[in-house]
N, C-alpha and C positions, 0 to 999 in steps of 0.2 A: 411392356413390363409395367405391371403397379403393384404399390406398397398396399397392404391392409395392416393397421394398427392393430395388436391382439392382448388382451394385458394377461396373457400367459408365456407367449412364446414373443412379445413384441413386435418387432415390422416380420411379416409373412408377404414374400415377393412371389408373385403371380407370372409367371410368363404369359404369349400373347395369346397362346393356346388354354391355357388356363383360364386366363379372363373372359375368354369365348365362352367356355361353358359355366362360367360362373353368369353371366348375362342371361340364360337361357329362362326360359319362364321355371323349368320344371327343376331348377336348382335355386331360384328364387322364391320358390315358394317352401324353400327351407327356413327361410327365415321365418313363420309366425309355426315353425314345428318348436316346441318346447322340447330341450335336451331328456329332462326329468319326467315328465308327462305332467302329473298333480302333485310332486312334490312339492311345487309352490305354495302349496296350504300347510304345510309345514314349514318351508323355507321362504320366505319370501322372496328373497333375492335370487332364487333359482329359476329366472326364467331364462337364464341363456337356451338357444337353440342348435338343434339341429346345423344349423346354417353356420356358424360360428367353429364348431367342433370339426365340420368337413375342414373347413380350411387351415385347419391345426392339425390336422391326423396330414392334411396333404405337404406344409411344414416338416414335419418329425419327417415323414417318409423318404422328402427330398433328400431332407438330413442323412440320414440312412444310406438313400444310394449312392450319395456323394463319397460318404465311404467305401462304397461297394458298386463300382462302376460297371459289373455285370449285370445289377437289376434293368433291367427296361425301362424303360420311360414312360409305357405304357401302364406300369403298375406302379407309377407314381401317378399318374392322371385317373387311374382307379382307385386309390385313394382318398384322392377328393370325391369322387361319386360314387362310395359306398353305400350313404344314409340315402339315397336318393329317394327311395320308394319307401322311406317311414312314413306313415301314416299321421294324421292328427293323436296329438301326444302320445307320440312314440311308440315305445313298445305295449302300452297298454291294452289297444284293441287288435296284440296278435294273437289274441282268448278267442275272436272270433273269426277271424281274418289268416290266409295266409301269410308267413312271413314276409317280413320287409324286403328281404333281398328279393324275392319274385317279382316282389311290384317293381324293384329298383329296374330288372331285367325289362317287365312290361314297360316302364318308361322312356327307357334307353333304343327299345325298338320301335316305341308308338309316337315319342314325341319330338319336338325342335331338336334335344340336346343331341339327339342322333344322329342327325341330319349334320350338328357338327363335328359331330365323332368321324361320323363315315371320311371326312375331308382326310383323316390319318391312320386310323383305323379300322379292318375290317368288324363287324360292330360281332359278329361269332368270338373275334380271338380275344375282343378285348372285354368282354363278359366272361371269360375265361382266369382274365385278370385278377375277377375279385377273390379268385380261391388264392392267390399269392401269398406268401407269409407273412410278404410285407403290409397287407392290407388286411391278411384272416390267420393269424397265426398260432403259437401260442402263447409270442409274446410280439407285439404288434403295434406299428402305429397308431391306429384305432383306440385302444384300451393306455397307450399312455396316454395320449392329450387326454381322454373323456377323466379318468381317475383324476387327473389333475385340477383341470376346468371346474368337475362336479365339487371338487373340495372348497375349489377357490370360491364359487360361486352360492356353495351352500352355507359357507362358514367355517364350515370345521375342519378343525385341527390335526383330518386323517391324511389328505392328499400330499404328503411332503415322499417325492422321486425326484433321485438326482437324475432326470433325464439325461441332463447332458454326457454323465458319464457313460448310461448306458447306449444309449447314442453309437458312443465314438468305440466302446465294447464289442457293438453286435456286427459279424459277418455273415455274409452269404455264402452257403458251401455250395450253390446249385438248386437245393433242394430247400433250404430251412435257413432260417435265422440263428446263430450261434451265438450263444454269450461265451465270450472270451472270461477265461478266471478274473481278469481285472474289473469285471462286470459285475461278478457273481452278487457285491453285498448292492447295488444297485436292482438287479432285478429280485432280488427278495424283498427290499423294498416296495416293490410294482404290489405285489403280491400282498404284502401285510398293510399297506392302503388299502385294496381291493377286500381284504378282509375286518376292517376297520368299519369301511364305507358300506360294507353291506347291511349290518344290522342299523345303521345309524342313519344313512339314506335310502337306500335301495329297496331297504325290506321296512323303512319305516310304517307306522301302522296308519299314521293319518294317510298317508300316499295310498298306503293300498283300498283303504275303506273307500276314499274317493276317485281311485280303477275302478273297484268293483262298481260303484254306483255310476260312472260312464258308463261302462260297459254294459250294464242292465238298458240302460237310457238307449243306447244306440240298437242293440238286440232286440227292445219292443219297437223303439222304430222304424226297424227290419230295411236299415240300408244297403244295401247289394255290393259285394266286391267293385262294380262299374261307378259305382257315388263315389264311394268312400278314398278308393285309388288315388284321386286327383283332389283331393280335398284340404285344406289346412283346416287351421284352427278357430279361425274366424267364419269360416261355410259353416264349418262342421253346429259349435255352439248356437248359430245362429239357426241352422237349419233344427235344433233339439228343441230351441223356445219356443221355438211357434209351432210346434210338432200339433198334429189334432188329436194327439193321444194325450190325456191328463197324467199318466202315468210318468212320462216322457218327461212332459213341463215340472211336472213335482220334483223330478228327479235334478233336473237340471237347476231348480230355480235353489234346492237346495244345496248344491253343490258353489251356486253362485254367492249363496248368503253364506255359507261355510258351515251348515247345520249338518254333519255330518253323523251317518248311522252310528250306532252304538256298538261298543267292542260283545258279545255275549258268553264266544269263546275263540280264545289266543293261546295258541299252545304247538309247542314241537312235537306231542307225540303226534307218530303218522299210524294213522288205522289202515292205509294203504289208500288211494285213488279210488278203486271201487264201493267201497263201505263210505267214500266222500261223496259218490256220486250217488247213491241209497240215497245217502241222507241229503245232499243236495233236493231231490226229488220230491222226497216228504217234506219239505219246508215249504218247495214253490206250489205246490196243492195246498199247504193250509194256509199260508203265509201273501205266496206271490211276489209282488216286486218289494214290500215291506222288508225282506231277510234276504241278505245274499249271501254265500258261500264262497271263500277265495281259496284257492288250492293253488299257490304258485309253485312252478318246478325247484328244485331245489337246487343252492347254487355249485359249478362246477370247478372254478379255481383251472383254468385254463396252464394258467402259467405256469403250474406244478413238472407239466410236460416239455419245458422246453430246455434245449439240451445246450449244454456245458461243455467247455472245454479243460480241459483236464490234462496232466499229466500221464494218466492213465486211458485217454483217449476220450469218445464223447461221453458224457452221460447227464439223464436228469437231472435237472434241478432238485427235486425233489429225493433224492439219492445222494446230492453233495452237502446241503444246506438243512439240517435239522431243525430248524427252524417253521422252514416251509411243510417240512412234514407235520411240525405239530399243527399250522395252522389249515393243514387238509384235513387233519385229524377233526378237529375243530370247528370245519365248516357248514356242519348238518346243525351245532349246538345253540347257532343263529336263526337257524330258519323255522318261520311259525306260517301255520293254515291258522284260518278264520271263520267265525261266521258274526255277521253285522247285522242288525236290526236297528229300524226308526226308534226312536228315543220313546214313544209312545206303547211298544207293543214289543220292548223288550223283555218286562217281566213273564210277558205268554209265550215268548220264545223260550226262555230257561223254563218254565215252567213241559214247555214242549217238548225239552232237550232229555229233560229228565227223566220224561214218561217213553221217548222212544230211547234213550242209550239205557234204562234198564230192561 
């Protein structure tokens, strides 16, 4: 057994089996993953990782099944090896990349940590794991530490959930996570963080202007699902600086000075993905890597879906809590697409913008 000091959730005790796979290389090299990706050029203080978060979603989960002594054991040890196959800064390069959880899958059957799963787990069932509620739900381990962590970490004044009450609220019926009524103003809580945290972190504009401009960075230097898999953060930038493409270097050295491209247009209406991808098109023929276009999905408020206990038997949150309704209502009136431009060759951008949207 060892203690890890967390200044979220304070001492997080590891059993002997846990610390086995926190030892592994391919859970160790959560630590130089970045939680936020390039939030930090925004936030400063937001370099917490990857590494930090697993073992607070593996916390809360324990918490959980201690109440709820049907969950597995197994789906507390998945858990902790959710984020496994995040890539360098995070969800950023899954624009180009399969999702994270694939790689997590490739990892788990390619590398060391497997090798110590196999000692208790058949490695089929417990990949099987990650679909649990307890670890993928729609209200979840996972999503309360990160809400929390991301607040505490960033600064602001969104991340306040009374975990603990929800906590000792949620059961397992078999199937799902239940918030019991004594729950209910707790997890609308979860929710009106998560809707706070979005425009304010998540969707901030300096973050995404500097995704897009990794993301350009890594796309011209066309590194393969086989690189990228096994990579942190420290390969990753290092292998962009020395890249033999000048595009590569410019991109990264600006990212490193914090010269970041210029806003040209920021806006919620959505002309639809297709008429993004027109115009995507026409920019990288006149433009090139100078102009990039960010189209992020739009966010979904998970926690909308998760079900209640009631007098009247189960039902949505979203259905008990008016609240929560308004802020689903509300959720599309956050989110903006983009397009960025070098600081040099923005006014021939608007000037471009003008001649192709009339």
């Amino acid at each position: 057994m060892k203690l890890v000091h967390d200044p979220i959730h304070g001492h997080i005790e590891l059993d002997e089996f846990a610390v086995r796979l926190v030892d592994t290389p391919e859970f160790q090299r959560l630590r130089r993953i970045t939680q936020l990706g390039m939030a930090f050029l925004a936030y400063p203080s937001a370099r917490h990782t990857r590494f930090e978060h697993s073992l607070g979603t593996f916390y809360l989960a324990k918490r959980i099944a201690e109440h709820n002594p049907e969950i597995e054991e197994g789906a507390v040890h998945a858990a902790l090896l959710h984020d496994l196959g995040h890539y360098p800064f995070s969800h950023t390069l899954e624009a180009l990349y399969p999702r994270h959880e694939e790689n997590t899958k490739w990892l788990i059957r390619h590398g060391e940590i497997g090798d110590v799963l196999r000692e208790q787990y058949s490695l089929r069932e417990f990949i099987e794991l990650f679909k649990h509620p307890l670890v993928s739900g729609d209200i979840d381990a996972d999503r309360m530490d990160y809400l929390v962590r991301d607040a505490y970490y960033t600064g602001v004044a969104y991340g306040l959930v009374d975990l603990d009450r929800l906590v000792r609220n949620l059961y397992y019926d078999g199937e799902r996570l239940v918030v019991e009524e004594k729950g209910v103003m707790a997890a609308q809580s979860l929710l009106l963080a998560r809707s706070m945290m979005y425009p304010t972190v998540y969707g901030h504009h300096v973050s995404r202007i500097a995704s897009a401009m990794l993301v350009k960075a890594v796309e011209l230097e066309g590194l393969s699902l086989e690189e990228i898999r096994t990579m942190d953060e420290v390969d990753l930038v290092a292998r962009l600086r020395r890249s033999e493409k000048d595009e590569v270097r410019e991109l990264v050295k600006a990212m490193d000075d914090r010269r970041l491209y210029k806003r040209v247009l920021y806006t919620n209406r959505d002309p639809g993905e297709g008429a993004v991808e027109e115009l995507r098109g026409e920019l990288e023929a006149e433009f090139g890597h100078l102009v990039l276009v960010d189209y992020p999905p739009k966010p979904k408020f998970e926690e909308k879906n998760a079900f209640v206990e009631t007098e009247n038997g189960l039902r949505r949150l979203s259905e008990v809590s008016p609240l929560v309704r308004s802020l689903v209502e509300l959720k599309d009136a956050h989110w903006r697409w983009g397009i960025y431009a070098r600081a040099d060759v923005r006014e021939w951008v608007e000037r471009f913008l003008k001649t192709f949207l009339d």
